[in-house]
N, C-alpha and C positions, 0 to 999 in steps of 0.2 A: 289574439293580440300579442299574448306571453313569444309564441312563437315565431310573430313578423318580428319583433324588436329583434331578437336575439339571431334569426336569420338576418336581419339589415347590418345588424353587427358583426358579425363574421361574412358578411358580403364586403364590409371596409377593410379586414384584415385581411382579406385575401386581394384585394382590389391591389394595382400599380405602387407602389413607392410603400408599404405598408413595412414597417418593421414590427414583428412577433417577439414578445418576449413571455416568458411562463412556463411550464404555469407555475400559480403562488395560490398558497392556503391563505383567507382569509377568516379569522375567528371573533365574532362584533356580539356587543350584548349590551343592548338599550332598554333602560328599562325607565319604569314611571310613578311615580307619586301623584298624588289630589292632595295637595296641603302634607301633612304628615304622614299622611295611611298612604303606604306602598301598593303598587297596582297591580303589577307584574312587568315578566320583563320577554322580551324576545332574543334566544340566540343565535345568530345564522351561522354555519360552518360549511363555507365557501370554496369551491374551486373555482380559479378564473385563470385568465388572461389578458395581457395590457402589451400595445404597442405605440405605434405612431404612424399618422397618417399624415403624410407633410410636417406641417406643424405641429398638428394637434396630438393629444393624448389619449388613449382612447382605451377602454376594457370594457369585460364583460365577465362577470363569475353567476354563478349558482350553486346549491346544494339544500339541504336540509335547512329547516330552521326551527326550533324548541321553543312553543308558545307556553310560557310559565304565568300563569295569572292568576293572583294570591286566591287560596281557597281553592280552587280548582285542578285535577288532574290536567296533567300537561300535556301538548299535541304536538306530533314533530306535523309539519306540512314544508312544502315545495315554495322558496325565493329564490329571488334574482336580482340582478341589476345589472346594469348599461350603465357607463357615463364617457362625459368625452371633456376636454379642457383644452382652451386656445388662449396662447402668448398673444394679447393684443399691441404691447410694445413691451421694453426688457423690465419694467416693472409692475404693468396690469393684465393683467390674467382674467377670462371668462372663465365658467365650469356651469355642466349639468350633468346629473342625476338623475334617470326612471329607476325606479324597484318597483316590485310585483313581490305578492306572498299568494300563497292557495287560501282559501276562507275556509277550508276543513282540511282533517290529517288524510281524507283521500286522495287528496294529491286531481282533485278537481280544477283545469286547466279553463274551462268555464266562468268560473267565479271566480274571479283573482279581486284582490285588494291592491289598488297603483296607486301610487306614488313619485313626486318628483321635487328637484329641486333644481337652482337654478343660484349661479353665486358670483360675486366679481374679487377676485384678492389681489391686494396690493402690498409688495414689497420694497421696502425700507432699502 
């Protein structure tokens, strides 16, 4: 599945009217609590890609990501993510988001952990 997303996405960037821009290093570290007790944290270090497709906005990055989980030796494994963003008129905007992570540091292509999101912003 890891593989359809990311060929669908570079099937848009090469598609008609497509503008390439990148690449750009991305460097993200989310991490987590339960009440007070820290949980751990994940960090992705990204390369991608982002251009436009007509309207829309559109990238795609991957690389490494550093699973740190309090108490425990840390695991690099294999993330990603897609997203795309559409001007619905000059102040509301849609957006979505899939990521994908491997579920072990074998870089297991199989077993992914997905993820999405989906979001509307409004500018003032």
């Amino acid at each position: 599945m890891f593989k359809t997303v990311f060929a669908a996405t570079a099937a848009l960037f090469t598609s008609a009217g497509a503008a390439l821009a990148g690449p750009y290093v991305n460097v993200e570290t989310n991490a987590g609590w339960a009440g007070d007790d820290y949980v751990g944290a994940t960090t992705d270090i990204h390369v991608g890609f982002e251009g436009e497709v007509g309207a829309a906005s559109v990238y795609v990055q991957g690389g490494p990501a550093i699973v740190a989980i309090d108490g425990e030796e840390n695991e690099t494994r294999f993330s990603g993510k897609v997203g795309v963003g559409v001007p619905v008129t000059d102040t509301l905007g849609v957006y979505g988001e899939l990521s994908a992570i491997t579920a072990s540091d074998d870089f297991e292509m199989d077993d992914l952990s997905v993820g999405g999101k989906l979001g509307v912003k409004y500018n003032f």
